[in-house]
N, C-alpha and C positions, 0 to 999 in steps of 0.2 A: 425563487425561494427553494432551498434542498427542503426535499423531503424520505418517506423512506418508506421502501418497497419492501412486504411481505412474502418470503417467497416460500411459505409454510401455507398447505393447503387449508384450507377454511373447515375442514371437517377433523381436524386434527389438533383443536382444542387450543387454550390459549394459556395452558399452565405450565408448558415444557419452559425450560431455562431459555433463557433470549440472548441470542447474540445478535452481535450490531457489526456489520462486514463492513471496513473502509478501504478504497483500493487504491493502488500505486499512481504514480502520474499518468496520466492518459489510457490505462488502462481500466474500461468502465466495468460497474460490476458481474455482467454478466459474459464476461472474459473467462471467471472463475466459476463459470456453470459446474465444472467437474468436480472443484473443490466441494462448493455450497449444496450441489444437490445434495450429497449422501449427510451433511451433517440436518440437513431439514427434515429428516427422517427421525431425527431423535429430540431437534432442537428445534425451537422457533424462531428463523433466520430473517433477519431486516437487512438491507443493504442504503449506503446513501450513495447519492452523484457528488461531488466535488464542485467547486463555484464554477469552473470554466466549460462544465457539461450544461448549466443551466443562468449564469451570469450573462445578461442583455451587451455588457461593454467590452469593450476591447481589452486586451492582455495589456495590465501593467508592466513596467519591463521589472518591477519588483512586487512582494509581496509577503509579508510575516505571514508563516506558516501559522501563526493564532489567529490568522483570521477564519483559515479553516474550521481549527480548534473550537470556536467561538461558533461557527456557522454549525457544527456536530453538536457542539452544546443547545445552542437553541432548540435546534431538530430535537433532541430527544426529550429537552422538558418540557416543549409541546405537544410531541405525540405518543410517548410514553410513559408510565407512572410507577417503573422499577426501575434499578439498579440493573444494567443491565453486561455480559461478558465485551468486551470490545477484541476483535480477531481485525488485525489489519497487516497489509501487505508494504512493506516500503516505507512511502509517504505518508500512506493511511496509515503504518506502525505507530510511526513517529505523531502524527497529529492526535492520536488516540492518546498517546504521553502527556501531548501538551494540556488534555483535556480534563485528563486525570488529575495532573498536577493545579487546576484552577479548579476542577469540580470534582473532588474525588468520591463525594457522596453516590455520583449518578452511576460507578463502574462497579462491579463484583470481584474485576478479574482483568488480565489483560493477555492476550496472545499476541506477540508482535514476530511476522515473517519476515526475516531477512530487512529488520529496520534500518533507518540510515540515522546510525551515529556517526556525525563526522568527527574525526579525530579533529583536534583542534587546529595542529597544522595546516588541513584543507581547507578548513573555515578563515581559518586567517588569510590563506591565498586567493580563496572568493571574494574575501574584502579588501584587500589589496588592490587585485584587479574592478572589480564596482569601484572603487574611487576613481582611475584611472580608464574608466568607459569599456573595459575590454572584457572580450569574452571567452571563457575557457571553452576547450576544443567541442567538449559535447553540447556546449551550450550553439557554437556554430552550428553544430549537427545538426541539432532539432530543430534550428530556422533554416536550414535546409531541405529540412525531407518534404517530400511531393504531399501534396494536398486532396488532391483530387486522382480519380482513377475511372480506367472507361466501365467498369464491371469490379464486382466482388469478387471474381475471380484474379482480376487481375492484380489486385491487391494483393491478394492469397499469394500467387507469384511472387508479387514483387516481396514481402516481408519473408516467404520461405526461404533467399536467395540470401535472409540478412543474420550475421553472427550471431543477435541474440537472441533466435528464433530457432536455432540449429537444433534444442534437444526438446522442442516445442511440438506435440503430435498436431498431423494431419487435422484433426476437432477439434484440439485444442485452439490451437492456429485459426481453424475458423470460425468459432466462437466469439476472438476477438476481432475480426474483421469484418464479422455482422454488427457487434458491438459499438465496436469503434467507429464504425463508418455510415453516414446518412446516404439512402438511395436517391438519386436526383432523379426528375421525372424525363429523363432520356438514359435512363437504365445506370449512369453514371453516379459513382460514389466520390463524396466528399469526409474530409477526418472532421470527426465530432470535437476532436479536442488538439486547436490548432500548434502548432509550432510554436508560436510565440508564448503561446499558455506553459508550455515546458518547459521552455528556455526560464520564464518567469520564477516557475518551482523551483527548476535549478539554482537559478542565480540567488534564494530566497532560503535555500535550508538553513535549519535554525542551526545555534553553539551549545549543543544538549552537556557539553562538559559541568558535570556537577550538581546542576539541577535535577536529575534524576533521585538525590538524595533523599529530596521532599517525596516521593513514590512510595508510601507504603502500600499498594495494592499488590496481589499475587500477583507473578506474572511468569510469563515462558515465551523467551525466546526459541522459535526456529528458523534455524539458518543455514545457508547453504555450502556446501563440500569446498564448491571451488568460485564463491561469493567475491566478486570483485566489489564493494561494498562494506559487508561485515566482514572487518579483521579485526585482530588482535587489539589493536587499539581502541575498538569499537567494543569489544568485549570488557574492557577495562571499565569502559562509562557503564558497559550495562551492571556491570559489579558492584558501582555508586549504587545503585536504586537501595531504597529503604525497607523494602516490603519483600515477601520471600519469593524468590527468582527461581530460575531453571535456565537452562539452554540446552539444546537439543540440535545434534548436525545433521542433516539428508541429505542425500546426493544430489545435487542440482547445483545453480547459480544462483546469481539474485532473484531471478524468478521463478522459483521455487514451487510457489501457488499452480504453474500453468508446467511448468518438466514437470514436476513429482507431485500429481493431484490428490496420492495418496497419502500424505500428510495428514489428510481426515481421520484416518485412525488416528494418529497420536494426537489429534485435537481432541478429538471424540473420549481415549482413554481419559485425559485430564482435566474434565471438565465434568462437574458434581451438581449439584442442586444448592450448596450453598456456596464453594471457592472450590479456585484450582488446586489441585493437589499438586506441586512437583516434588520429585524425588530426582532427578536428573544430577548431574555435577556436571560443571562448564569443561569444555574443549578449551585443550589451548590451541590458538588459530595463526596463522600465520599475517604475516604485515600485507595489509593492503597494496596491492602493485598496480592499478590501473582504478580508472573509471568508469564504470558501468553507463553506458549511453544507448537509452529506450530506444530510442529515433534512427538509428545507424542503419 
């Protein structure tokens, strides 16, 4: 059963504004220790695990991204009794959406990093392919990548050698290598969040085209400079939303949260004790040319 982690000290009161941290695919949340720390200084930060960090079964090869949605929803009407800011990275952007859009009572506000809007084109071509059993390249990727490792260190290695780690620091990098990986009792690390659980996200992102309309909460995009991910098309769905938006560039990729941890400021600046304020005006961004693959 998710539940959700306090990372705001016990002597530091329970009246600061609440946010609710969702993170990307296989990226668990204390990857973004850099991000979360400094906002836990002003804000009282919850984070949740995702179904495949704490789900007993096996990776479906599919999976409605509402089931997440649903699984964050519970979470928070059992263990909290506000309205509360939702900051998500990615996956976690986008489920944060779908959650708002079925319970929009429970949100204040919404910050989404570098979400995955798929332009519709791509969504079509994911289902094209799911009819026909086959799998797009990232999706091989991530039932590829190695599982297991003699050491944390060696893990460390092996992800620092990989593209999308390249502007990833030293701590950052090993934050989520502690993270991500369970120590086996001959000093050997295995991945918390297997291959097939990614492939699954993958093959599973929702057709956010329009549905965004229903959105009136605040919200602010941040997204990244040279974001294989969010482009121009993807800007367009977030221009549907209902509610008053922003979007904000920083220099980074899609992973933004773990390059550029200093994002904290400008979460920090827009975020009030009653809603977000944006003031920003949208970027116009260029057309998506590639696919971002975690696992590579």
């Amino acid at each position: 059963m998710q539940t959700l982690t306090d990372l705001t000290s016990l002597d530091a009161g329970a009246s600061r504004p609440l946010i609710v941290f969702a993170h990307a695919n296989g990226y668990p949340p204390e990857s973004y220790r850099m991000l979360l720390a400094p906002l836990a200084k002003k804000f009282r930060v919850l984070t949740v695990e995702h179904r495949p960090f704490w789900s007993e079964g096996r990776a479906p090869r599919t999976l409605d991204w509402q089931v997440y949605a649903d699984d964050l929803l519970a979470t928070l009407k059992r263990e909290v009794d506000e309205p509360v800011f939702l900051v998500g990275h990615s996956m976690g952007a986008t489920i944060g959406m779908l959650a708002a859009l079925r319970a929009p009572s429970v949100f204040r506000g919404l910050v989404a990093l570098d979400p995955v809007l798929l332009p519709l084109k791509y969504w079509m071509v994911g289902q094209v392919m799911r009819v026909f059993g086959k799998d797009l390249p990232m999706i091989r990727s991530a039932l590829r990548r190695p599982h297991s490792f003699k050491s944390y260190q060696a893990a460390h290695d092996f992800y620092r050698s990989k593209r999308p780690f390249r502007k990833i620091s030293d701590e950052v990098l090993a934050d989520y290598v502690r993270a991500g990986h369970a120590e086996m009792e001959d000093g050997s690390v295995d991945l918390r969040w297997s291959g097939a659980w990614e492939a699954c996200v993958y093959r599973s992102a929702p057709m956010m085209y329009r549905r965004l309309r229903r959105l009136k909460l605040p919200a602010l995009a941040v997204v990244g400079r040279d974001s294989a991910v969010f482009g121009a098309e993807s800007l367009n769905i977030w221009h549907q939303m209902g509610g008053s938006k922003g979007v904000h560039e920083v220099d980074g990729g899609h992973l933004i949260p773990l390059e550029n941890p200093e994002i904290c400021a400008e979460l920090r600046d827009r975020f009030h004790s009653t809603s977000v304020q944006i003031t920003l005006e949208p970027r116009v961004r260029r057309p998506i040319d590639e696919i971002f693959v975690c696992g590579q």
